[in-house]
Structures are given as C-alpha cells and as structure tokens.
C-alpha positions as CSV (number, residue, x, y, z in Angstrom):
1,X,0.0,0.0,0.0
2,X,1.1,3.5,-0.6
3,X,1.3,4.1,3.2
4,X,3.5,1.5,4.1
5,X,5.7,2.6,1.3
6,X,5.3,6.3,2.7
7,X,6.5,5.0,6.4
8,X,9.3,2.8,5.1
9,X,10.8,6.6,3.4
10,X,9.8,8.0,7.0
11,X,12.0,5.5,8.8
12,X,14.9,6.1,6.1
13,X,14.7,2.8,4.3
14,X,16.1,4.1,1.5
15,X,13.1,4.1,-1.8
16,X,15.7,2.1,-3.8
17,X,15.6,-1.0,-1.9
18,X,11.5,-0.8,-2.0
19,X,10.5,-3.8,-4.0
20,X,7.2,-4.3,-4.6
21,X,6.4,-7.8,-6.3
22,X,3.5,-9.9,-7.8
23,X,3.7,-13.7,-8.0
24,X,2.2,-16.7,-7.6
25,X,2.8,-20.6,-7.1
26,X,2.2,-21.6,-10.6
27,X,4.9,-19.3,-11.7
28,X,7.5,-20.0,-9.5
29,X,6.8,-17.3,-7.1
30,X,8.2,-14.4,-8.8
31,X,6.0,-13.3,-12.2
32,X,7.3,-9.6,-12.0
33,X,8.6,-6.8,-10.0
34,X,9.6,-2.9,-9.2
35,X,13.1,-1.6,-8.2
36,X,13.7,1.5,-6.6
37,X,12.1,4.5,-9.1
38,X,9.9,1.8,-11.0
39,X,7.7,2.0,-7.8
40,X,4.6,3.8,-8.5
41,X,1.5,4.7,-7.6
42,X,-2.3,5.1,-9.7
43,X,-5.3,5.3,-7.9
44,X,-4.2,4.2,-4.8
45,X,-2.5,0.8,-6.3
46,X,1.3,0.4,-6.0
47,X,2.5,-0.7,-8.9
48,X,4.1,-4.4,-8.9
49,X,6.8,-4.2,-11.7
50,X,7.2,-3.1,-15.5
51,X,6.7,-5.2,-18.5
52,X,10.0,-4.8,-20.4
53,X,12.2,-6.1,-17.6
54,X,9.7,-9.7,-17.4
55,X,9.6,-9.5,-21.4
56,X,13.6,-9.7,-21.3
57,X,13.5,-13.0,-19.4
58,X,10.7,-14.2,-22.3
59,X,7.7,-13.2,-19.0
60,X,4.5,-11.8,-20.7
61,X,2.0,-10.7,-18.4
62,X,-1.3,-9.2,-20.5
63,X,-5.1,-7.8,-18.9
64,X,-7.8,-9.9,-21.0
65,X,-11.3,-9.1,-20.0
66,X,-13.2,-10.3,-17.9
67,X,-16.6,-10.0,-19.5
68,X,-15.7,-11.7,-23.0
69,X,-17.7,-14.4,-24.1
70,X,-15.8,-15.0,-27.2
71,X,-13.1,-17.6,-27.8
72,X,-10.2,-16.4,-27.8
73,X,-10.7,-13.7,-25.3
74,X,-9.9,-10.1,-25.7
75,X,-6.9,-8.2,-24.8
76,X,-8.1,-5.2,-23.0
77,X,-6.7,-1.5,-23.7
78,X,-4.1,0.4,-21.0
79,X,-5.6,1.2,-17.8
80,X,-8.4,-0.9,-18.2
81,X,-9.4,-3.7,-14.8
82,X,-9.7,-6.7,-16.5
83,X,-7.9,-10.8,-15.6
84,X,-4.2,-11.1,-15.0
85,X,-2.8,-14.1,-17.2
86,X,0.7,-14.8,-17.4
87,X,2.8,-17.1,-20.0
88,X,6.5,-17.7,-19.4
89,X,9.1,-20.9,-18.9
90,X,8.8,-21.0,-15.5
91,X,5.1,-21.1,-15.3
92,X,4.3,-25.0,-14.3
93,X,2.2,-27.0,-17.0
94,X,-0.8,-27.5,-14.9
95,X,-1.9,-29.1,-11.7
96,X,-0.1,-31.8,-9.9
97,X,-3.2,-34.5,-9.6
98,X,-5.9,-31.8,-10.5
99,X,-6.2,-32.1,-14.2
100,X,-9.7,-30.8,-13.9
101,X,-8.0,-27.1,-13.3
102,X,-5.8,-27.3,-15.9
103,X,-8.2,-25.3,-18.3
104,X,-6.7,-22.4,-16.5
105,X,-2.9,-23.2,-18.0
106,X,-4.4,-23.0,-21.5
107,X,-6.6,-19.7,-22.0
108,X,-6.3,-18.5,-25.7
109,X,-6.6,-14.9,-26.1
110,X,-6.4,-12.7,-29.4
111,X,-2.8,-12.6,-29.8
112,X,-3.0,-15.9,-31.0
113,X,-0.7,-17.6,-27.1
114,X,-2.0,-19.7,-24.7
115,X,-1.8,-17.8,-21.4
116,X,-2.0,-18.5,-17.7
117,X,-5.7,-17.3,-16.3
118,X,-4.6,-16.4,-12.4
119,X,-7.4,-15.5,-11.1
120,X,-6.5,-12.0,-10.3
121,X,-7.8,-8.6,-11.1
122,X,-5.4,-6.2,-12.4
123,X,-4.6,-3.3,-15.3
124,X,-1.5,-2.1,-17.2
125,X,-0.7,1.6,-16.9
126,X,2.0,2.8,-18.9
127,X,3.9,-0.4,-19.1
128,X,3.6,-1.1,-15.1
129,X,1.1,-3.8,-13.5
130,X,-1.2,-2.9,-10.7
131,X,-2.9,-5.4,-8.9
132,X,-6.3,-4.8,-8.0
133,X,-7.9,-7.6,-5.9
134,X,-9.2,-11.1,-7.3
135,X,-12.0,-11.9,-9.3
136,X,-13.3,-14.2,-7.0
137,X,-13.7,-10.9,-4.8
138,X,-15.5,-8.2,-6.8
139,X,-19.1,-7.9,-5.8
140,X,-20.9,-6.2,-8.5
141,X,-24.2,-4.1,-7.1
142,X,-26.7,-3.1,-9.8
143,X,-24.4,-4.1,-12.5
144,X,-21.8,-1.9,-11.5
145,X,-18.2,-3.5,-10.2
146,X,-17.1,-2.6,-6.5
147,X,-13.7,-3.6,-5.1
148,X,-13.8,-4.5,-1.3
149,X,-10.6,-2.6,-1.2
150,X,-11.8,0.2,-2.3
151,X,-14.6,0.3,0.5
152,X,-11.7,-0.7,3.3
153,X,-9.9,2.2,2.3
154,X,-12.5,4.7,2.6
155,X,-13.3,3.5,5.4
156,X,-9.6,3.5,6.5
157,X,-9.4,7.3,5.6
158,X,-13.4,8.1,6.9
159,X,-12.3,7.1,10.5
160,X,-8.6,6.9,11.2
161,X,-8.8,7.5,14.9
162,X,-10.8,4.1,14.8
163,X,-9.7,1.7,12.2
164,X,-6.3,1.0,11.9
165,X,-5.1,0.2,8.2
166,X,-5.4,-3.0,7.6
167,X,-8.0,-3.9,9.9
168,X,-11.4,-4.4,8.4
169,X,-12.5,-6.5,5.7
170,X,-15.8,-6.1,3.0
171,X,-17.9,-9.0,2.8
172,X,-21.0,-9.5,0.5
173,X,-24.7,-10.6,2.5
174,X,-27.7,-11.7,0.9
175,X,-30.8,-10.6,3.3
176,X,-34.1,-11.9,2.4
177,X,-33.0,-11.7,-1.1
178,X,-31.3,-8.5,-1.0
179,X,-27.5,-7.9,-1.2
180,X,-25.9,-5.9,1.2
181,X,-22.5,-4.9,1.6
182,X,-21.6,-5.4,5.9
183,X,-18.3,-3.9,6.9
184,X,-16.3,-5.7,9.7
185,X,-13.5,-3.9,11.3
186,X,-10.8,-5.6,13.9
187,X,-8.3,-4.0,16.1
C-alpha cells in the first residue's frame, strides 16, 4: 500500500531498496517486479513491476477481459481492470493431480498464445502492472463493479482515529433476497 511505502521513506529505508512484487505458485513465485524508481502509484495501487524487464526473461504478463464471451478472449486497452494471465518458462504445465484445473494453464486470447488465467484482477498503466484484488472478490451491485478494497480504504481514511489500516474486511450478504454490503472492522 502507498502508506507502508510512505512510512518505510519515514524511517529512512532508503526508496531504492523498496521492491514491490507480484507472483504466484504456478509461476514459480516471482511473475514480476519494481526496483527503486519503477515504484509507482495510480489510484491508490502500488505498482508491482514493468513489462520490459519480465519481457527480457521471455515473462509476458497481458489484462484480457473479464466479461468476454468470445473464444479467444480479448486483450483489454491500458488502464483498463480486467484478468491477469501470465505465459512464461517458468510457469508449471498444470496441476499436480488436479487435471480438472488445468483449463486455466491454456486460455487463448487474441494474440494468438495460450496464457496462464490467475485468477487475479489487475490493469496495465504505462507499461507497469497494478494489482487490483481477485476476481473471486468483486461484488458487483446493480451491475456496477465494487472492489472491497476500495470500501476498506474509505473506510480506513473516513475514521482513522478508529480503524487501523489494515483492519477491516468487505464481505457480500444476501438478506431476504437483497445484497448488502456489511463492513467488519478488527483491532
């Protein structure tokens, strides 16, 4: 989060030796990554690393969309939320005794490659990857797409004498029928 990256300057950790990640299992932990003044932030999202350094080592990470119901799926513009998928060598080929989830190793999108579907919600700003929650995550209310980060924060900023950063979580609840959005805040 911006913050902690704010406090780490605060405490002189020097910003050069900030290195903000993203990675997964299925890539062998490390997909991509910032260094020093590659570390940026857009709309509140740090960002997690830039595309030409992982395209040097043969990484391609691309945003498809999320509501496509075409084969292959689309490719989505700069600075548009859409699915994180991945293709590289070190990206396993599939589940270890869970063939049934392999379907996610072989996506086909509309640059003609087979990529990695993680699961994750993320854009591409000016050649940097911001990670934006998962999919699994999103609640959408009224047809309209609402990050429970972006509720934790508000909340984080509405009432900082009372909720330490970090310390709630946005949970969907259906109530006789209806969909409400509860707010539970720890600590």
């Amino acid at each position: 989060a911006p913050q902690t990256i704010q406090a780490l300057k605060d405490i002189g950790f020097p910003a050069s030796s900030i290195n903000p990640g993203y990675g997964l299992a299925e890539s062998c932990a490390c997909v991509i990554s910032a260094i020093g003044g590659e570390v940026k932030v857009n709309k509140g999202v740090v960002s997690c690393g830039t595309l030409i350094r992982s395209e040097a080592y043969d990484k391609h990470v691309v945003i498809a969309s999320t509501s496509s119901t075409t084969t292959p799926t689309a490719i989505v513009e700069d600075g548009v939320v859409g699915e994180i998928h991945i293709r590289g060598p070190e990206l396993a080929s599939g589940y270890w005794a869970k063939s049934e989830l392999n379907e996610h190793f072989h996506r086909k999108l509309d640059d003609g490659h087979e990529y990695f579907a993680t699961g994750d919600l993320g854009m591409i700003v000016e050649g940097s990857l911001y990670v934006m929650g998962r999919i699994k995550e999103l609640i959408i209310v009224n047809g309209k797409n609402i990050y429970p980060t972006d509720i934790e924060r508000t909340i984080e900023r509405s009432f900082p004498n009372h909720v330490r950063p970090g310390c709630n979580k946005t949970v969907p609840v259906t109530v006789a029928g209806s969909l409400r959005i509860t707010v539970e805040c720890f600590g």
